[in-house]
C-alpha positions as CSV (number, residue, x, y, z in Angstrom):
1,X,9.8,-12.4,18.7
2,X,6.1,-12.6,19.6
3,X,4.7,-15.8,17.7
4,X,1.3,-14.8,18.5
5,X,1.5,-11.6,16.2
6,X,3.2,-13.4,13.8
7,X,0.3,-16.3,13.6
8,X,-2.5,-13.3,13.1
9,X,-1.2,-12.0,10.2
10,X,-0.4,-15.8,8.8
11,X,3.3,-15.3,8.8
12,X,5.6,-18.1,9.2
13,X,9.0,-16.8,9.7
14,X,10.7,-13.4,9.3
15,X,13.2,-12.9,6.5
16,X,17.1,-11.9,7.7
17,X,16.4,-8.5,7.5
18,X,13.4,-8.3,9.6
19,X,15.4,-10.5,11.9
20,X,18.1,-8.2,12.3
21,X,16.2,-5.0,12.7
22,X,14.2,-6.5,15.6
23,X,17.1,-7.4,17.4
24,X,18.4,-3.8,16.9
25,X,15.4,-2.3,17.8
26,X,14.4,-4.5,20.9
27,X,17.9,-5.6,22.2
28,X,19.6,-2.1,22.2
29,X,18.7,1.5,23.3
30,X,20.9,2.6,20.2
31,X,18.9,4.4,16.7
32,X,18.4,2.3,14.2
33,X,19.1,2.7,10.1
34,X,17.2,-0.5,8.2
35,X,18.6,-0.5,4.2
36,X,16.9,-3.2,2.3
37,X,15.2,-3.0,-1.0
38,X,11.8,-2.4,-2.0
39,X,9.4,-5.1,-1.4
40,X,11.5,-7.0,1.5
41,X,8.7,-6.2,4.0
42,X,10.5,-3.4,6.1
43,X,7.0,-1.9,7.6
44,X,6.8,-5.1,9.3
45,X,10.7,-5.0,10.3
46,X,10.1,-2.1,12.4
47,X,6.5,-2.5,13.7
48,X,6.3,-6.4,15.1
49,X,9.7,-5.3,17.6
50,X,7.5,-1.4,18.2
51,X,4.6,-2.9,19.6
52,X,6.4,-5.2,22.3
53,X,8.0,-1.8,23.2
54,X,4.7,0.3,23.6
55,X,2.0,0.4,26.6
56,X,-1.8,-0.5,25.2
57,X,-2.8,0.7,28.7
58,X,-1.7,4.5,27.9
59,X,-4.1,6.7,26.5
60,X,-1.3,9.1,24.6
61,X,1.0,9.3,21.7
62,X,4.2,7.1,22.0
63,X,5.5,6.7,18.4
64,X,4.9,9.0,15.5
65,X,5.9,7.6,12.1
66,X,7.0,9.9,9.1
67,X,5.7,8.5,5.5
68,X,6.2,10.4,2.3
69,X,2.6,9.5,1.2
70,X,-1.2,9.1,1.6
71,X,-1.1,5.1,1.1
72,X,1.6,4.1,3.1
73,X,0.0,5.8,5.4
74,X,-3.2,4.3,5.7
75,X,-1.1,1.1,4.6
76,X,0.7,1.0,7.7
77,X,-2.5,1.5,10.1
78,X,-3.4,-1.4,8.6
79,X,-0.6,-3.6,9.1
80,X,-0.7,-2.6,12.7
81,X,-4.3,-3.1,13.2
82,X,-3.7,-6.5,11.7
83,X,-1.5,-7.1,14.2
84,X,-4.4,-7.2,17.2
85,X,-1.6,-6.3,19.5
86,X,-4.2,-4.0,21.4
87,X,-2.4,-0.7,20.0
88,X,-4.3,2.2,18.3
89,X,-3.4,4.0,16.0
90,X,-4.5,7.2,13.4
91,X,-3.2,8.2,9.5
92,X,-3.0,11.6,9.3
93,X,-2.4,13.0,5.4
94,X,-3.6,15.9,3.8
95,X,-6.5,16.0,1.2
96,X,-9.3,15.9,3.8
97,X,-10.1,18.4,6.8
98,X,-7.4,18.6,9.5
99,X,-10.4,19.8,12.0
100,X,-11.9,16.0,11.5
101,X,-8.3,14.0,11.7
102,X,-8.3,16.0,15.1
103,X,-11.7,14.9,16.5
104,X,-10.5,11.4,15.1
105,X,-7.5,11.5,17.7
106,X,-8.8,12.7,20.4
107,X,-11.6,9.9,19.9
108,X,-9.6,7.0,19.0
109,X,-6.5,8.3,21.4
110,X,-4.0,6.3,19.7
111,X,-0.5,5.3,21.0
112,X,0.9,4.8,17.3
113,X,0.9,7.9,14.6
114,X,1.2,7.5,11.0
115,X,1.5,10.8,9.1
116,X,3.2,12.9,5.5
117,X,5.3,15.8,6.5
118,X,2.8,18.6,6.3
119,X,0.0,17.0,7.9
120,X,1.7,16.4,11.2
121,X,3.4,19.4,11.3
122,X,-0.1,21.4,11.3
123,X,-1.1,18.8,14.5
124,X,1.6,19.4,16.2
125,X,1.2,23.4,15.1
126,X,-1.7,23.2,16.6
127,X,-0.8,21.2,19.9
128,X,-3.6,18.3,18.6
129,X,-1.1,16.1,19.3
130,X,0.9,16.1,22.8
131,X,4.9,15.6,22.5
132,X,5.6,14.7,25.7
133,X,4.9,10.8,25.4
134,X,6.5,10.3,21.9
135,X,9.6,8.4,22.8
136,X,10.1,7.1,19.3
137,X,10.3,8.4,15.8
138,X,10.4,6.3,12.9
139,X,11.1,7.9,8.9
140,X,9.5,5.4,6.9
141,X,11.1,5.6,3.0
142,X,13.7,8.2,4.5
143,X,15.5,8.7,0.8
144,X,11.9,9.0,-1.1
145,X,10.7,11.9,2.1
146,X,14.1,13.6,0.9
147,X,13.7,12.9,-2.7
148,X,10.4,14.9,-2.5
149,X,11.5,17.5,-0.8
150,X,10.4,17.1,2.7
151,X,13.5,17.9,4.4
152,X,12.9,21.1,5.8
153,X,9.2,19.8,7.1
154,X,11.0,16.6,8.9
155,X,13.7,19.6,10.6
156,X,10.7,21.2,12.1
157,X,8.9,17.9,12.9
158,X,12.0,16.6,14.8
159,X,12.4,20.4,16.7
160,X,8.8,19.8,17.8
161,X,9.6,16.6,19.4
162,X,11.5,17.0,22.6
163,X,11.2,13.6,23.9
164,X,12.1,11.4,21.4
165,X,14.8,8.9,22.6
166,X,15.5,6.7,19.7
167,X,14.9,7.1,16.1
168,X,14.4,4.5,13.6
169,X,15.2,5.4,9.9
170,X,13.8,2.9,6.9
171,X,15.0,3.4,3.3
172,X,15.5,1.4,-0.2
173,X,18.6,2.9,-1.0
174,X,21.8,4.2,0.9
175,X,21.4,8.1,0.8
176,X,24.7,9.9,1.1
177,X,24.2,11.2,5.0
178,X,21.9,11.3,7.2
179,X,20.8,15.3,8.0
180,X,22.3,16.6,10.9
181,X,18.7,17.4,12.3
182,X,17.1,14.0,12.7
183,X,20.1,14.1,15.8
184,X,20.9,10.2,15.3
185,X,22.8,9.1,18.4
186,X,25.0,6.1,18.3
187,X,23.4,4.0,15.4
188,X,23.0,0.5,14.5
189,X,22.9,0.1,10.6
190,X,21.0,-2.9,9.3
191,X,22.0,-3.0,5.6
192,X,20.4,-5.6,3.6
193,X,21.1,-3.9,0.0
194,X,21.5,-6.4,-3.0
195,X,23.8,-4.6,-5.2
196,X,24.6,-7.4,-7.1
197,X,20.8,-8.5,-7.2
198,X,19.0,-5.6,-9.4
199,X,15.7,-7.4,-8.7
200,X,15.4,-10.6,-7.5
201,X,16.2,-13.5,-8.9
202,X,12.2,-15.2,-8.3
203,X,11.3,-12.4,-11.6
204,X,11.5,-13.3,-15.3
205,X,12.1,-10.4,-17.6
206,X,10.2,-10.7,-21.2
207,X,10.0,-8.8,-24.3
208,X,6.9,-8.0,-25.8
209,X,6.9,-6.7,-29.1
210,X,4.1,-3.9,-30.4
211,X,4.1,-3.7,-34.0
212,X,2.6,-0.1,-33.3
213,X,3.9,3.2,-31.5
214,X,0.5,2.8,-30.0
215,X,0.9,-0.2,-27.8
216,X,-3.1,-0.6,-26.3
217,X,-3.8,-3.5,-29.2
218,X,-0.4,-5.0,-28.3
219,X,-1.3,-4.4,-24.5
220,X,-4.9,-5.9,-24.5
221,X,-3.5,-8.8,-26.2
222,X,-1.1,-9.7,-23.5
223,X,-3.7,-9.4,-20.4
224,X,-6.1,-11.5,-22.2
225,X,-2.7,-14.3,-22.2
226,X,-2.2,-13.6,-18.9
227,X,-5.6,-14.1,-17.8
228,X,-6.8,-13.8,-14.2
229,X,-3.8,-13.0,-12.7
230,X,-3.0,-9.2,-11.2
231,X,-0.9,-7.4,-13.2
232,X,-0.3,-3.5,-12.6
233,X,0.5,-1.5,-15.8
234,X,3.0,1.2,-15.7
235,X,2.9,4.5,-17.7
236,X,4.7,7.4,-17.1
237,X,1.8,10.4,-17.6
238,X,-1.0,10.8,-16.0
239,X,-3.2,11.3,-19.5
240,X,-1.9,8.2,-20.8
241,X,-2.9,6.0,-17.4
242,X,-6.5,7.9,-18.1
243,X,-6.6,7.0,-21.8
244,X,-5.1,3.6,-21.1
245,X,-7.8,2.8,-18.5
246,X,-10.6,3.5,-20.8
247,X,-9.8,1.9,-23.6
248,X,-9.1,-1.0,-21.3
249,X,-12.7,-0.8,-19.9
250,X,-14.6,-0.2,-23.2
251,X,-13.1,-3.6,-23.7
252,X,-14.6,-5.1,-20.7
253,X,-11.3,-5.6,-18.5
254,X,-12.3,-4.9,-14.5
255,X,-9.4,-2.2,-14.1
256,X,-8.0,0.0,-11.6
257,X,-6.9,3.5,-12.4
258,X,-4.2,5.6,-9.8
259,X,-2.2,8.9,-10.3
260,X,-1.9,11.9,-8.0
261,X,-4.4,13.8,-10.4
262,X,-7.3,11.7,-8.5
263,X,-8.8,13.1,-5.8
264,X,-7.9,10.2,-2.3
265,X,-11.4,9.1,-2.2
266,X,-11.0,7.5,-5.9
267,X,-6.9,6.7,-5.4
268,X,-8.6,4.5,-2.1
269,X,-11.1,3.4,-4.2
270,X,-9.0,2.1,-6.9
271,X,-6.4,0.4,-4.5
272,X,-8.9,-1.4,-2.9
273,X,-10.6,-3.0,-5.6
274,X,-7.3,-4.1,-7.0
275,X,-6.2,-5.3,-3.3
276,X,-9.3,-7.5,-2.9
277,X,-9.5,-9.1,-5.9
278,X,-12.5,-7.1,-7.5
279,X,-10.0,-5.4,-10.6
280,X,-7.8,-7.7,-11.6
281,X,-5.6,-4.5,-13.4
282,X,-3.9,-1.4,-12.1
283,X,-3.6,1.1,-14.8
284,X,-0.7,3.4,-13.0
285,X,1.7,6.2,-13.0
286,X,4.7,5.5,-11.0
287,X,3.1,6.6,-7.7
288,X,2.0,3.4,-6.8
289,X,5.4,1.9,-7.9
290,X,6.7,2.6,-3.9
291,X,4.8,2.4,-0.8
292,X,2.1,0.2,-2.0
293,X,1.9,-3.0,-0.2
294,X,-0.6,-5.3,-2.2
295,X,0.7,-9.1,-2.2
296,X,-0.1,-12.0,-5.4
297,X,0.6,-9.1,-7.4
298,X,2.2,-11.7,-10.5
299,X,2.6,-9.4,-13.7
300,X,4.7,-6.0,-13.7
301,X,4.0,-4.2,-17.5
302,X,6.2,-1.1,-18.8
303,X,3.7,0.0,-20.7
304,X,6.0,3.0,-21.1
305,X,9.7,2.5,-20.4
306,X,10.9,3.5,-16.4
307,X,12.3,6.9,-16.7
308,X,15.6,5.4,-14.6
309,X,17.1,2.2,-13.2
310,X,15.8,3.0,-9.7
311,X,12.3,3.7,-11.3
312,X,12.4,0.2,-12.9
313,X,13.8,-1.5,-9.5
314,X,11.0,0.1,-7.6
315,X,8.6,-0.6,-10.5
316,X,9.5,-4.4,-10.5
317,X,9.9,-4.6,-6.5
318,X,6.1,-4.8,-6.6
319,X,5.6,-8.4,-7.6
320,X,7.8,-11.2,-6.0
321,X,7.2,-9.8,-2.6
322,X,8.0,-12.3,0.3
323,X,8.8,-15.4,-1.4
324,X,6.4,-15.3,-4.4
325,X,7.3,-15.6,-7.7
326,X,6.9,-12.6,-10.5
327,X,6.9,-11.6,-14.3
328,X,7.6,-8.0,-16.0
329,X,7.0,-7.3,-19.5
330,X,8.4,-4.3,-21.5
331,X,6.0,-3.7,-24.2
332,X,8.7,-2.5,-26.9
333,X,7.3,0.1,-30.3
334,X,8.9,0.8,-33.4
335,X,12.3,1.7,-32.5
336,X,12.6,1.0,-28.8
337,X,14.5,-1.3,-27.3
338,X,15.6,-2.8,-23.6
339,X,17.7,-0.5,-21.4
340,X,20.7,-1.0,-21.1
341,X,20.5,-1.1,-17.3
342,X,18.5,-3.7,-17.0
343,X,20.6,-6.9,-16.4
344,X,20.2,-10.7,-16.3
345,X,18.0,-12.5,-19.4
346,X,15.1,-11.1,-21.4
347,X,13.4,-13.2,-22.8
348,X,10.7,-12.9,-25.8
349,X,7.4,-13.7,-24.7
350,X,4.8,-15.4,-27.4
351,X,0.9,-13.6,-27.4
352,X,-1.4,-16.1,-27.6
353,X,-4.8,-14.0,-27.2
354,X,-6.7,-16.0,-29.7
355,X,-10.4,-17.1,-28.5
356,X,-9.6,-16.0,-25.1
357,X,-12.1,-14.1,-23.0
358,X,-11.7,-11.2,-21.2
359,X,-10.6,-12.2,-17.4
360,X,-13.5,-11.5,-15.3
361,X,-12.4,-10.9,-11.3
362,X,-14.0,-13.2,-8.9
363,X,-14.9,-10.6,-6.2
364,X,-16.8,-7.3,-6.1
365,X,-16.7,-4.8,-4.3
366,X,-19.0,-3.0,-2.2
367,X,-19.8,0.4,-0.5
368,X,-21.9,0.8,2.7
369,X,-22.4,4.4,3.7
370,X,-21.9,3.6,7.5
371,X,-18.9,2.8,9.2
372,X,-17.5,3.5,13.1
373,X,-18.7,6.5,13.6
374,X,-22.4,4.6,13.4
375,X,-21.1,1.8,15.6
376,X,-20.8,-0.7,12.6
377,X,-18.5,-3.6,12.8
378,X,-16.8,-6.1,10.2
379,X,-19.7,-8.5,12.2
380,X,-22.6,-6.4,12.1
381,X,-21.3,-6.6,8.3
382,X,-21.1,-9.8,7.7
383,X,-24.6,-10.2,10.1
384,X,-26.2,-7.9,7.7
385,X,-25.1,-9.4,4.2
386,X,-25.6,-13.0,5.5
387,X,-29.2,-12.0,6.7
388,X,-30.6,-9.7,4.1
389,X,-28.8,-10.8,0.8
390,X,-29.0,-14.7,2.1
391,X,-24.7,-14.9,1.3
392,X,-22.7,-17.1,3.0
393,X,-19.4,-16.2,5.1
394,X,-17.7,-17.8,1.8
395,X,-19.2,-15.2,-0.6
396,X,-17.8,-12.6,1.8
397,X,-14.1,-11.3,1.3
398,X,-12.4,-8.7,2.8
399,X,-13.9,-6.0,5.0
400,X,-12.5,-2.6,6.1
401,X,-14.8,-0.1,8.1
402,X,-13.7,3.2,7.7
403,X,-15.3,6.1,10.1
404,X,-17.9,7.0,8.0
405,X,-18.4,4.1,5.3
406,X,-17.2,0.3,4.4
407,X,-15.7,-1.4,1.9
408,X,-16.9,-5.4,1.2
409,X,-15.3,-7.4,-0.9
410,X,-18.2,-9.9,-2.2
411,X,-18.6,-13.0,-4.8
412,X,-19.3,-10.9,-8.4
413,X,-21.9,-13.7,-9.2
414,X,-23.9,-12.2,-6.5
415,X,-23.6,-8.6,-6.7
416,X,-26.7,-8.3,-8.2
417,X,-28.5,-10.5,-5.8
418,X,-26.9,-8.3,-2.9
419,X,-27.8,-5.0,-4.7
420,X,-31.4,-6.0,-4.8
421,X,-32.2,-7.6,-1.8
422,X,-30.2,-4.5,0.6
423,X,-31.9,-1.7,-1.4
424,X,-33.8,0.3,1.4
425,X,-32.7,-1.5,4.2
426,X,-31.1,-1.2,7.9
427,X,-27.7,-2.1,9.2
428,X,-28.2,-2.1,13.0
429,X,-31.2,-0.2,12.9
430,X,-29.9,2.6,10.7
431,X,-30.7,3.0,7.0
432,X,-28.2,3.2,4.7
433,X,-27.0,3.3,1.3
434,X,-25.3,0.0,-0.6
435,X,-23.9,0.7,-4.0
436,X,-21.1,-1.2,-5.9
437,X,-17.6,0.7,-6.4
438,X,-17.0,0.6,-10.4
């Protein structure tokens, strides 16, 4: 394994799973079938062994991976930019304009593809993307693409790609057979399921009881005993994550809010300010309970109890990631109690809210309405906020230029200071707005 990749995104070993599936993928011309649960890093599994397998030098397509969603696809890009391995790469979703995802491409000409079902069926449709280079597919969350229905999408996808040579399936759970279209040739498997671990053994279970069918009192009073640590908040409609997030904000809590009713510019939004530390709560349906990879996440709260076993495993698998430690709360009403599938110990968990203060995040984040397309880098970022809002590179968290705007994570204490002192003027020579994302 490449050490060097490893060292940039501050990773000291690989767990026995992501051992495994490298060895599959890089020691063997055979498909490849990764089970392991939610949480156990499998995007990494299959991408630190895919980039020693790739050429930086070509200027065409050589992988295209399949996600069943928006996030984990601009997730993934991430993770591989991360990587500095000298690969590009594109996320392709719908909910934007397919004409600009296709000047993106032929600009950036990646080698790596990240795209949902209908998306990349309309490039390749429309020959925006060119098959003849893509030697390998990967399904990322194979069992949720079928769950949602994508199965006759992926059937055309896979007729579309007549070059492919290996295919590299990722899932949380076993599903009963593979499709005869993905044409899997001989096959490693590289099962890592826990069946007798429902989630892992590094989260404590509590019970939280609400003296009310309406839980909000009974929920405020448990983040303010939590304090500043991330905790994401689980409901199951998207009317109560909406009413839930306000009355969590008209009480001053620095929140998050994220369900498929939100249009991707506010679902990015929100992610981001709960990713870097500037919302220190995620007010969610179950949406974000797969495919989101946001580490220190300590606190998992049913708000509303998980619909199903495999909605509270993936619910859970959130916090705990790597080697980290975790807690989840049910938040129990009049009449409710534990379900019966949950296993191990619940314990009862004591509020003690009294005299404490709402938990106010240390960053902020903000927005600056230029990004690649202007020829603005994360250091002509931190050049501009260092030199016209006098920070320092320690008041200055994470940075992601997207190809029209940024996002900077920043010390709260001086948002202000930053607001005022930007207002009116140039980044690189080129006026531009900066606001704060609320």
């Amino acid at each position: 394994m490449n050490n060097n990749l490893l060292q940039k995104m501050g990773i000291e070993e690989l767990n026995a799973m992501q051992l495994a599936a490298s060895e599959a993928i890089l020691h063997s011309n055979k498909d490849v079938v990764v089970l392991s649960p939610t949480g156990s890093g499998k995007t990494i599994a299959y991408l630190l062994p895919l980039v020693q397998l790739l050429d930086a030098s070509r200027d065409d397509v050589q992988t295209v991976v399949i996600v069943p969603g928006r996030e984990l696809a601009l997730q993934s890009a991430t993770v591989l930019k991360d990587m500095g391995s000298g690969l590009r790469c594109c996320a392709c979703y719908g909910g934007r304009a397919a004409m600009e995802e296709h000047r993106v491409l032929r600009q950036v000409r990646p080698q790596v593809v990240f795209a949902t079902p209908g998306r990349l069926n309309d490039h390749l449709e429309k020959g925006n993307i060119s098959v003849d280079s893509i030697h390998y597919l990967v399904i990322d969350e194979f069992d949720k693409c079928l769950e949602m229905g994508f199965s006759e999408e992926m059937s055309t996808i896979i007729g579309r790609l007549p070059a492919v040579q290996r295919h590299i399936l990722l899932s949380a759970t076993d599903a009963a057979s593979i499709p005869q279209y993905v044409n899997m040739g001989r096959t490693i498997r590289v099962d890592y399921q826990i069946q007798e671990e429902q989630v892992p053994d590094r989260v404590q279970v509590y019970q939280v009881d609400s003296p009310d069918k309406d839980k909000l009192e009974t929920l405020k009073a448990l983040l303010l005993t939590l304090g500043n640590s991330s905790s994401i908040v689980f409901l199951n409609y998207r009317e109560s994550v909406e009413r839930t997030a306000e009355y969590l904000r008209k009480n001053g809590f620095s929140i998050s809010m994220f369900h498929g009713g939100l249009d991707q510019k506010l679902r990015e939004d929100a992610l981001y300010k709960f990713s870097n530390g500037s919302a220190n709560v995620l007010v969610c349906t179950d949406l974000a309970s797969r495919g989101l990879d946001i580490p220190d996440i300590r606190n998992i709260i049913h708000y509303h109890l998980p619909e199903s076993e495999e909605g509270y495993v993936h619910r859970v698998g959130r916090t705990a990631r790597w080697k980290n430690t975790g807690s989840a709360f049910f938040i129990l009403g009049p009449g409710e109690q534990i379900p019966d599938y949950v296993e191990g110990e619940v314990k009862p968990f004591e509020i003690n809210a009294a005299g404490k203060a709402v938990p106010i995040p240390k960053m902020a984040t903000l927005y600056i309405g230029k990004g690649k397309k202007d020829k603005i880098s994360k250091g002509d970022i931190v050049g501009f906020l260092c030199k016209k809002a006098d920070l320092q590179k320690e008041d200055i968290g994470r940075i992601d230029v997207k190809e029209r705007y940024a996002y900077v994570a920043i010390s709260r204490k001086k948002l202000n200071q930053t607001l005022q002192l930007t207002k009116g003027e140039k980044i690189k020579g080129i006026r531009t707005i900066v606001e704060s994302v609320r």
